[in-house]
C-alpha positions in Angstrom: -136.0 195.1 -88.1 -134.3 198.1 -87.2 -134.6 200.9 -90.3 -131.5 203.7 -90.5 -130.9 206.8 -92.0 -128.3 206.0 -94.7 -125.0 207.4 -94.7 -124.3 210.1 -96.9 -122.7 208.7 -100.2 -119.2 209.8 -101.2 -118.3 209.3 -104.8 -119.0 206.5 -107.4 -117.9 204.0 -104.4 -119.7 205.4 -101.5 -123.3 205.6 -103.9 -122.4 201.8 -104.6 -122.2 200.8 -101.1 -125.1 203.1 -99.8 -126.9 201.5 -102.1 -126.4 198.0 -100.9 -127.1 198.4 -97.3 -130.8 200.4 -98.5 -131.0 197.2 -100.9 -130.0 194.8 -97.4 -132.4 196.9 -95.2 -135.6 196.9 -98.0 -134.8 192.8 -98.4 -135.1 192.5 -94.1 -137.9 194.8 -93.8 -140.3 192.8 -96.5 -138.8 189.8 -95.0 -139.8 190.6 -91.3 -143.2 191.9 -92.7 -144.1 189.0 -94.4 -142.8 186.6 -91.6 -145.1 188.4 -89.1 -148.0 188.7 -91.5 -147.7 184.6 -92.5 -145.7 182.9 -89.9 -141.7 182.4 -90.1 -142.3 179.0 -91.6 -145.2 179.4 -94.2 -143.0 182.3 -95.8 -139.6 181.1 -98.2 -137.0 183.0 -99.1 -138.5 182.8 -102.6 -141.4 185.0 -101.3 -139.4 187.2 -99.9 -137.3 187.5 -103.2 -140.8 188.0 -105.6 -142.1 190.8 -102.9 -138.9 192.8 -103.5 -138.6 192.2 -107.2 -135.2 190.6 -107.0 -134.0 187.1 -107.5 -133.8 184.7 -104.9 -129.6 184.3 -105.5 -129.7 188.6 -104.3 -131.1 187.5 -101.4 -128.8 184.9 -100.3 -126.0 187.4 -101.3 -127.2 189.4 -98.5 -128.0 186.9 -96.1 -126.6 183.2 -95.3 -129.9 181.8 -94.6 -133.4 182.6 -94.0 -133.0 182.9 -90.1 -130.3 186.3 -90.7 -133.4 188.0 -92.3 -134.6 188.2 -88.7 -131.6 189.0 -86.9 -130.3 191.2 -89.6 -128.3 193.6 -87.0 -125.9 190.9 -86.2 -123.3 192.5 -88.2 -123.7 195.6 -86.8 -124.0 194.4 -83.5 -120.4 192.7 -83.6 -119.0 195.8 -85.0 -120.1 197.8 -82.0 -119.0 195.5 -79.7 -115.0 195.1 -81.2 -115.3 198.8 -81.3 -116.4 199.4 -77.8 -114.4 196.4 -75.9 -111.3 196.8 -77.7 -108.3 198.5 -77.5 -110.4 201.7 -78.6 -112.4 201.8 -75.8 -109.9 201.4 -73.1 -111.7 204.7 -71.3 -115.0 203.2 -70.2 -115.4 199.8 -68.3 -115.8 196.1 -70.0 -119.8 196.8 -68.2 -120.0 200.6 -69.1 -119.1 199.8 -73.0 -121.3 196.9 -73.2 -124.1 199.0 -72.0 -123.3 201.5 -74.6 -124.3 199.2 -77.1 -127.4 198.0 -75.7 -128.9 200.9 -75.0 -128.0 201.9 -78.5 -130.0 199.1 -80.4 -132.7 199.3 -78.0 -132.9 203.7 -78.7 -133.0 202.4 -82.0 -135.3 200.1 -81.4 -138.2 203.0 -79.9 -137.2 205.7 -82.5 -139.6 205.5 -84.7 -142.2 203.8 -82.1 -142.3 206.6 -79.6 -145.9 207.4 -79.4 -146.7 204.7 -81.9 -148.8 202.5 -80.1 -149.9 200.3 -83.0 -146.8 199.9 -84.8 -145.0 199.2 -81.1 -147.1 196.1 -81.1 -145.5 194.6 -84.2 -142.3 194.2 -81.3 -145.0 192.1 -79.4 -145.4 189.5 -82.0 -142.0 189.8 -83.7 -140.8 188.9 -80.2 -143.4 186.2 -80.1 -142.8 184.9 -83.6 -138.7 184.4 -82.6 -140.5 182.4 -79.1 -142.7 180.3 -81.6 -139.8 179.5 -84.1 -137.3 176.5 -82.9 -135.3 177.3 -86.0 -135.3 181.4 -84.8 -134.8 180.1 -80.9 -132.0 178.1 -82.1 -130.2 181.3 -84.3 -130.9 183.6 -81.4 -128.8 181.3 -78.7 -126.1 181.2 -82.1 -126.0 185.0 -82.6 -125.8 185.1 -78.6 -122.7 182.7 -78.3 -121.4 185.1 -81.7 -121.5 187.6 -80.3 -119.8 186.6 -76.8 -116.7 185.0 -78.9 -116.1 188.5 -80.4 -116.5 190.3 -77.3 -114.0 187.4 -75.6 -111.6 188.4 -78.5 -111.6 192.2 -78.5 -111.7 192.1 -74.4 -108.5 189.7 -75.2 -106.9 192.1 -77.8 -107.3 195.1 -74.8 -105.5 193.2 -72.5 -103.2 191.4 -74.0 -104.3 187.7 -73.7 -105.5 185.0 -75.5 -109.1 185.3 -76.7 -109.1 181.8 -75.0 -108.2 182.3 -72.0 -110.8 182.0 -69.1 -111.0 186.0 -68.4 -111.9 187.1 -71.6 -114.5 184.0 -71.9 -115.7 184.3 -68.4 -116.1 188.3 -69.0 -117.7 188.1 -72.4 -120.1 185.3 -71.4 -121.3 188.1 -68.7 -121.2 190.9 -70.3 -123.6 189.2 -73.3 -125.7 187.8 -70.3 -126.6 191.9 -69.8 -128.3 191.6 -73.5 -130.4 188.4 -73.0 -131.7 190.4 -69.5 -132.5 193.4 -71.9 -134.2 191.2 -74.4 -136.5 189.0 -71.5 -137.2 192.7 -70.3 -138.1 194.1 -74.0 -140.3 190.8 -74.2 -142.2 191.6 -70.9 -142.6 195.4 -71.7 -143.6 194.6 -75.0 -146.4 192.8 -73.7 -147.1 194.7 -70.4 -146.1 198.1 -71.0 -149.0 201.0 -71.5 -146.7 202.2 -74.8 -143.6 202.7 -76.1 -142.1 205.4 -73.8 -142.9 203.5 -70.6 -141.6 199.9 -72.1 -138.4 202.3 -73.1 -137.8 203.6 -69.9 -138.3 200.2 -68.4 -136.1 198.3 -70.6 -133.4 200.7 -70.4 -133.5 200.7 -66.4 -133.3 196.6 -66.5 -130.2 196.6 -68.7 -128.3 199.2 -66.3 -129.4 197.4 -63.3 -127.7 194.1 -64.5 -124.7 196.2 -65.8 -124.5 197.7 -62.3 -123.9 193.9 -60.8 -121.7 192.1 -63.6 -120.1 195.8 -63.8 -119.0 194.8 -59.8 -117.5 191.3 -60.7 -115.9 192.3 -63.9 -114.0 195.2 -61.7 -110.6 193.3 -61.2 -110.2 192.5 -64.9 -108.1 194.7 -65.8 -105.9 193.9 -62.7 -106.2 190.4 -63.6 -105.0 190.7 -67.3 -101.7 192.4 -65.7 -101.2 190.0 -63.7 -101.0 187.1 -66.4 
């Protein structure tokens, strides 16, 4: 949903991959146009194939299944989080790196909406359509629980336990509770807000409230992995 400069290519190998992820990104954009245009369920991954001239078997080589062309920034998303809750990011707090990356995706998010009244309402009713979809509901609470086992493992790798150990799950499970409050508060404002800017600012403050209280739990976790 989220469109991004492409990195600069590098030789044969970095024109080759630059030119998958602008391939990926076209294939999710049509997708996510013709979903909010038609409905998630009237539109097949066929249609999405024919509107981007490629074969059906592309898309699929791109995505696992129809619901991924929707939450395309999973990927992404996961990388961000090993990045920032592992043994890389041992500066900032579990709450403080979390944050990082939510406020990232939603700055994405309002880049290219800021001012954009109109095009700021497609978030309305892409919002709506995931709400509408029990497929999309069900892929959401997936990506959520995803993303939660890789924050459990890289919070795990920092600290030197096993991913399955309660701290790490107990943490994670918190920490990915601050994205689901960003996301109900991106729903409201979506809806609510008088534009972009103000459903920004509002959003933004929501996520950094609820980091402020898990931030206060998760304070003895470092103490607590030392102690193991």
């Amino acid at each position: 949903m989220v469109e991004h400069a492409p990195a600069k290519a590098s030789g044969p190998t970095g024109l080759r991959e630059r030119k998958k992820r602008e391939t990926r990104q076209h294939i999710s954009n049509t997708a996510t146009a013709l979903f909010l245009e038609h409905g998630f369920d009237q539109v097949r991954v066929a249609d999405v194939a024919a509107a981007c001239d490629v074969s059906e078997k592309t898309v699929y080589n791109y995505f696992a299944n129809k619901e991924s062309l929707v939450f395309d920034r999973e990927p992404a998303m996961a990388a961000l989080i090993r990045e920032t809750l592992g043994p890389d990011g041992a500066g900032r707090s579990p709450a403080e790196a979390i944050v990082e990356v939510i406020c990232k995706e939603i700055e994405l998010l309002f880049a290219e909406r800021e001012g954009n009244d109109s095009d700021f309402q497609r978030v309305s009713r892409f919002l709506d359509m995931i709400e509408e979809s029990p497929s999309l509901r069900t892929a959401q609470r997936d990506l959520m629980d995803h993303l939660a086992q890789v924050a459990a493992s890289a919070m795990a790798h920092r600290a030197g336990l096993d991913p399955l150990d309660p701290e790490p799950q107990a943490a994670a499970s918190a920490l990915i509770g601050i994205w689901s409050v960003s996301m109900r508060a991106l729903r409201r404002e979506a809806s609510n807000a008088d534009g972009p800017s103000g459903a920004r600012t509002a959003v933004l403050a929501d996520t950094r409230r609820a980091a402020r209280l898990i931030g206060a739990g998760l304070a003895s976790f470092a103490t607590t992995a030392r102690d193991q």
